[in-house]
One Martini backbone bead per residue (centre of mass of N, CA, C, O) as a GRO file, in nm:
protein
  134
    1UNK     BB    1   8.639  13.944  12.858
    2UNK     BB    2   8.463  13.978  13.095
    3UNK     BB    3   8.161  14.021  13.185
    4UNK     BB    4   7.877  13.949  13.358
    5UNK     BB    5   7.741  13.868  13.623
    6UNK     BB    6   7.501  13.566  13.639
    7UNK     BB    7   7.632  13.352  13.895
    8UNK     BB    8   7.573  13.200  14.162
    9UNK     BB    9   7.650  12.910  14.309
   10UNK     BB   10   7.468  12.671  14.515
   11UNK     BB   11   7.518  12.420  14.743
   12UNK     BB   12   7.218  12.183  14.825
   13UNK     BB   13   7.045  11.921  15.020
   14UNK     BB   14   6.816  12.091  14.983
   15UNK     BB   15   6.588  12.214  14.754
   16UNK     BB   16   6.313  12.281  14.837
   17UNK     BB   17   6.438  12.413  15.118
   18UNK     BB   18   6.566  12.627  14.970
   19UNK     BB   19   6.392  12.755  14.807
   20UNK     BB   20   6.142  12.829  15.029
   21UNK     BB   21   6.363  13.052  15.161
   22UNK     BB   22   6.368  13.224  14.933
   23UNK     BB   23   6.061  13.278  14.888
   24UNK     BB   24   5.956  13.313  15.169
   25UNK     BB   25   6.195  13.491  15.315
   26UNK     BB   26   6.295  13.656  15.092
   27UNK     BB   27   6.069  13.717  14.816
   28UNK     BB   28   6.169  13.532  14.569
   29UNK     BB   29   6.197  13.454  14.250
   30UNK     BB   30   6.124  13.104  14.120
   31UNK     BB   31   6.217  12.871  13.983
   32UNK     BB   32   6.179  12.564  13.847
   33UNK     BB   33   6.313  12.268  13.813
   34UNK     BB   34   6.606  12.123  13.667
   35UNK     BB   35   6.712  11.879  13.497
   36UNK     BB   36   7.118  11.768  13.431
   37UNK     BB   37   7.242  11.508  13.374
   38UNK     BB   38   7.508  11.613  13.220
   39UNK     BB   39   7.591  11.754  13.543
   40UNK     BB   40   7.436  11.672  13.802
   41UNK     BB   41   7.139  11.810  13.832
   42UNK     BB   42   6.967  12.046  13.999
   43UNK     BB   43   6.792  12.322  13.938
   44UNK     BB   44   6.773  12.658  14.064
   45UNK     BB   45   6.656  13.049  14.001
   46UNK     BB   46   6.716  13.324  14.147
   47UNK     BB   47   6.553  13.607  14.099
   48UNK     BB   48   6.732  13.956  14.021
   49UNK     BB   49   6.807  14.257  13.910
   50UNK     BB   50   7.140  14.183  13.894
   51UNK     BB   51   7.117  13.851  13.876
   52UNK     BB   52   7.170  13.494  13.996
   53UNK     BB   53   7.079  13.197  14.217
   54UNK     BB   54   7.228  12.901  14.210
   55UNK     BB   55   7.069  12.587  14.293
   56UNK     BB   56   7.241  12.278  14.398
   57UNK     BB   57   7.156  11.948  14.319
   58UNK     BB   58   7.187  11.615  14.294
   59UNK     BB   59   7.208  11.407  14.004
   60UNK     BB   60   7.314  11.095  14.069
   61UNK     BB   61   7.541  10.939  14.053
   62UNK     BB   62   7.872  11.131  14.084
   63UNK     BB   63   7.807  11.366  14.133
   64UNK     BB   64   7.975  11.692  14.216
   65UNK     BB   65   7.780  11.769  14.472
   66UNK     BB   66   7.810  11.558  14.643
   67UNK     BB   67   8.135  11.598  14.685
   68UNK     BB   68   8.089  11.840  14.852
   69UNK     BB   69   7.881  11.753  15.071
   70UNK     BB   70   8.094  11.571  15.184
   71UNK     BB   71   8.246  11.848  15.317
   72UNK     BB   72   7.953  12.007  15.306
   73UNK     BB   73   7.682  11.984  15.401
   74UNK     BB   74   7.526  12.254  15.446
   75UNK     BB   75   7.705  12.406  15.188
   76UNK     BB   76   7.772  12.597  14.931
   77UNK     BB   77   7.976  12.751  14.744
   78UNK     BB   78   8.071  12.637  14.406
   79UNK     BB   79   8.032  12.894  14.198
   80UNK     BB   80   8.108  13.122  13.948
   81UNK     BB   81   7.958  13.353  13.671
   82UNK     BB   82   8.036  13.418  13.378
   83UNK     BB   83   8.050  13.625  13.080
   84UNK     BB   84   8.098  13.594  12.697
   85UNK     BB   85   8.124  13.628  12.388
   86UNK     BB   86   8.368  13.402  12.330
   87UNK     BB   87   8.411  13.076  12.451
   88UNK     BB   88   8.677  12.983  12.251
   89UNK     BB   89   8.847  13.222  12.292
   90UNK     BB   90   8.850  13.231  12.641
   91UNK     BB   91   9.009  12.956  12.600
   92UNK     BB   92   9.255  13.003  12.474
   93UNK     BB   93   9.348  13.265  12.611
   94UNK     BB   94   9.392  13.096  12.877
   95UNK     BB   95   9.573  12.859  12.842
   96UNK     BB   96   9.791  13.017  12.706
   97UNK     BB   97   9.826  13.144  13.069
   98UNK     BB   98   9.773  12.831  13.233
   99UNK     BB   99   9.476  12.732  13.238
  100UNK     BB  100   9.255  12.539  13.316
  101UNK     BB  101   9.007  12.315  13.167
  102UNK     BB  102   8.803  12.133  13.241
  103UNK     BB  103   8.787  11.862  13.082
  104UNK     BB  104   8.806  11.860  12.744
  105UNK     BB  105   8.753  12.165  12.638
  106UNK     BB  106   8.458  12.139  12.566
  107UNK     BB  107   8.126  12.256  12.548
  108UNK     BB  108   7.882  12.255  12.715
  109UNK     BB  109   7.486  12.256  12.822
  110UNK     BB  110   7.358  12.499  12.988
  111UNK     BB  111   7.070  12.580  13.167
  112UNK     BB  112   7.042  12.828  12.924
  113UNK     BB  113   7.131  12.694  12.668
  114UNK     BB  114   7.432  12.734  12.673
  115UNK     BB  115   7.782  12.767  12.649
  116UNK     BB  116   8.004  12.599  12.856
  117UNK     BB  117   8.321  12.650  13.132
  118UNK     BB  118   8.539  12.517  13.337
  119UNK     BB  119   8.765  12.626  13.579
  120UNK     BB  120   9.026  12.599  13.754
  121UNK     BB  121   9.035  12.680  14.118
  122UNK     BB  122   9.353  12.689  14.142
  123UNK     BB  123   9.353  12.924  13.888
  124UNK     BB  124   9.151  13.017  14.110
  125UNK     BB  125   9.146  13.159  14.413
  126UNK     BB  126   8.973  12.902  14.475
  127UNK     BB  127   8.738  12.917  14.238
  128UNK     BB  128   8.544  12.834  14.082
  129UNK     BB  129   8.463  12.898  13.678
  130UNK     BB  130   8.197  12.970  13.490
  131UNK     BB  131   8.149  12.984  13.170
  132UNK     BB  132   7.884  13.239  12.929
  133UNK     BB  133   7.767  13.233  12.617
  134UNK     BB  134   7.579  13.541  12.497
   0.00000   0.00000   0.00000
């Protein structure tokens, strides 16, 4: 069901910050910041030869980016994303294995203007888990 993982997501109290460390220090190709008030976040994509690495700053009051950030201040990694084909079959058989979905399991419009769902982390592994449909 699940195809090739798309993105790792990193959870960052300075996006500014993170940015320059992946760009100047690293040498990494970095997205413009791009901001998501329905998720809560701005981000950035560091581009990979197979793959890519958000980094997720909040944007404003409830962020739930904040709220990790609350436990972690320094951040660290927040979601994982894999690829899916079809992802309202990936939604149905996953519920019917009793995987729960995040919100109402409606699909939101994710970074990359796809549908995405994320997964409870209790239910994987202890981490949370983002499908992206290609």
């Amino acid at each position: 069901m699940i195809g090739r993982l798309n993105h790792v997501a990193l959870a960052v109290p300075d996006l500014a910050a993170a940015t320059a460390l992946y760009r100047d220090a690293l040498g990494a190709n970095v997205s413009a910041p791009q901001a998501l008030p329905e998720h809560g976040v701005t981000v950035v994509f560091v581009e990979l030869p197979n793959s890519k690495v958000e980094l997720l700053e909040p944007l404003g009051e409830g962020s739930p980016i904040a709220k990790y950030l609350e436990s972690n201040p320094a951040g660290g990694m927040h979601h994982i994303c894999y690829e899916v084909d079809n992802l309202l079959a990936a939604r149905d058989k996953l519920t019917a294995t009793g995987a729960r979905v995040l919100g109402d399991g409606t699909p939101k419009i994710g970074a990359h203007g796809k549908p995405v769902l994320f997964l409870h982390p209790k239910d994987f592994a202890g981490t949370l888990v983002e499908l992206e449909q290609v």
